[in-house]
N, C-alpha and C positions, 0 to 999 in steps of 0.2 A: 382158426377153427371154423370149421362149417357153420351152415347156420342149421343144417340139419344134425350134427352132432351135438352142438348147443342145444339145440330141442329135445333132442334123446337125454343128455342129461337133466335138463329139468322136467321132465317126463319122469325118469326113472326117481329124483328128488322127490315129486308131485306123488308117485307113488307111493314109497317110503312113509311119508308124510300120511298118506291116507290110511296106511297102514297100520301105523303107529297110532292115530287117532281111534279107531276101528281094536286095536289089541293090544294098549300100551303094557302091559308086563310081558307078549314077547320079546321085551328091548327090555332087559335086566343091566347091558353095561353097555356105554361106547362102543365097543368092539361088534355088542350084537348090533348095533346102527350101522355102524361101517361093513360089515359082513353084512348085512342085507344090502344093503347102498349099492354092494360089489357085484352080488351075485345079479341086482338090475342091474349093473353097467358092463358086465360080461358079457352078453351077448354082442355087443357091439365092440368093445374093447379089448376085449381078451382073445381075439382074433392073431392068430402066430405071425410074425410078420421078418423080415430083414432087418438087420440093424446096420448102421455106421460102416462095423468091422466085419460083415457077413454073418452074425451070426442069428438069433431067432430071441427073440419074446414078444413080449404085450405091451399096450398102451397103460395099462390101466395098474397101478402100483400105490401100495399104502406105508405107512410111515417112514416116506422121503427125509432125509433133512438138508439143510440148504446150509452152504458158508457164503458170507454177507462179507459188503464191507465189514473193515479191523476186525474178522472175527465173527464177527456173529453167526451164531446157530438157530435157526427153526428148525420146525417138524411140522411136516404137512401129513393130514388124518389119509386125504385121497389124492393122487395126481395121473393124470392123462395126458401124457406127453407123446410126440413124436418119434416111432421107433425106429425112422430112418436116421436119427439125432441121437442115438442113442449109442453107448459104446462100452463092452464089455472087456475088452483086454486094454494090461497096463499102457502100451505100445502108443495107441490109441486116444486115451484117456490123456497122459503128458501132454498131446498136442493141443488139448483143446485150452487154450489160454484165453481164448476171446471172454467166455463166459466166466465171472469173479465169484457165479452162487451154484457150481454143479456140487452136487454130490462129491463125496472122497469115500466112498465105500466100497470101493471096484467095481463104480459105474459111474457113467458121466453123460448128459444130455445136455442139448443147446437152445432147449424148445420143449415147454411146458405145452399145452393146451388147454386143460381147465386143472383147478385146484379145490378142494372143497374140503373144509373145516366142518365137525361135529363135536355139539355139545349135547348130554344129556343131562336132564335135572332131574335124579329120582324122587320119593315123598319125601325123605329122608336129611336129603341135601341141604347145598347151603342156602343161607336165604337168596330175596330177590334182588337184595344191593351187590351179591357174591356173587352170584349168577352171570347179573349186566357185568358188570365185569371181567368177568372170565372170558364171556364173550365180545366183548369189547379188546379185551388183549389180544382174543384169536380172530378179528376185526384189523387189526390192527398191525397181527401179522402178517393177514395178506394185502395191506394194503403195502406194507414195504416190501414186501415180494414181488405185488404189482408193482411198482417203482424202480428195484433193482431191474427187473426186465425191461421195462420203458427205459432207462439209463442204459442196457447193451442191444436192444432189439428197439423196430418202432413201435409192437404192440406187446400188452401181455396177456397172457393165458385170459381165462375166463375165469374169474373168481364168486365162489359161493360158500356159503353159511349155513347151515343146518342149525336151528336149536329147539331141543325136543323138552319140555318139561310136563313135568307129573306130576309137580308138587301145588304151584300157583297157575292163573290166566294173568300175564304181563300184558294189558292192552297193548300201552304207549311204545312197548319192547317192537313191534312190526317196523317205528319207523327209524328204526336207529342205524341204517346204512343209507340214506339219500341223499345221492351224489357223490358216493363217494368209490362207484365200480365197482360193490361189490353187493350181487345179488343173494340177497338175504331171505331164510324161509324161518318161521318160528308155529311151530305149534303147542299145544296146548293136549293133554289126553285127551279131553272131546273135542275142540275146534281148533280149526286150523285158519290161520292169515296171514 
């Protein structure tokens, strides 16, 4: 990934974030996070482009899921992949054998770019032990996502964290990804860190 696309997404995060601090009950669900998240990363992403197989879409795609080694399934919130990498007919898709985590949904790519997880904690929600955790599992998803890729490519996408809460301020919750690749945002309804 660029380092100027890199930038645009944690710009359009940065955004979000400011946003969310500024008028947290327009973000009633997840979805309103990721749909806002989308429509900043649209302009840059959602740009029509070629694919693999000749045919056309966008970088910029929401709940991906991934097959892992024995099996395993994720789901990723956001992903920004490669739409030259990308392949929409059966034909197509059969060949790609290299890669053991594409999609099986009648598409298939070889090359993520970033990935980005959202979590939201309304007033409501669970407490703050339920919380880290949750985040911490979706932590943890993309750090074996980052790995699957480092085990067939030599780098992987760019991975990041979103967690928006409205119920508590988690200080010590800012340091819970260092070192471990994946850039982490948490805010709070009024402050952000």
């Amino acid at each position: 990934m660029t380092t100027q696309n890199e930038f645009f997404i944690d710009n359009a995060i940065d955004n979000l974030i400011e946003d969310f601090c500024m008028y947290p009950n327009k973000y009633l669900t997840e979805e309103d996070v990721r749909t806002h998240l989308c429509l900043n990363l649209m302009e840059r992403f959602g740009v029509i482009q070629k694919t693999k197989d000749s045919d056309r879409s966008i970088a910029l795609h929401t709940e991906v899921r991934w097959w892992g080694p024995n099996g395993s399934q994720e789901r990723s919130d956001i992903v920004i992949f490669d739409v030259s990498e990308l392949s929409v007919t059966k034909e197509v898709i059969k060949k790609q054998t290299k890669m053991k985590i594409i999609p099986q949904k009648g598409y298939s790519f070889n090359k993520a770019l970033a990935i980005i997880e959202i979590k939201l904690r309304r007033t409501v929600d669970c407490s703050d032990n339920q919380y880290i955790k949750k985040i911490k599992k979706d932590i943890n998803k993309l750090t074996n996502i980052k790995q699957m890729f480092n085990d067939f490519y030599d780098s992987a996408p760019v991975l990041s964290m979103v967690a928006l809460d409205k119920r508590n301020l988690i200080p010590y919750l800012a340091n819970c990804t260092e070192n471990i690749g994946v850039k982490f945002k948490y805010a709070y309804k009024t402050k952000y860190t």
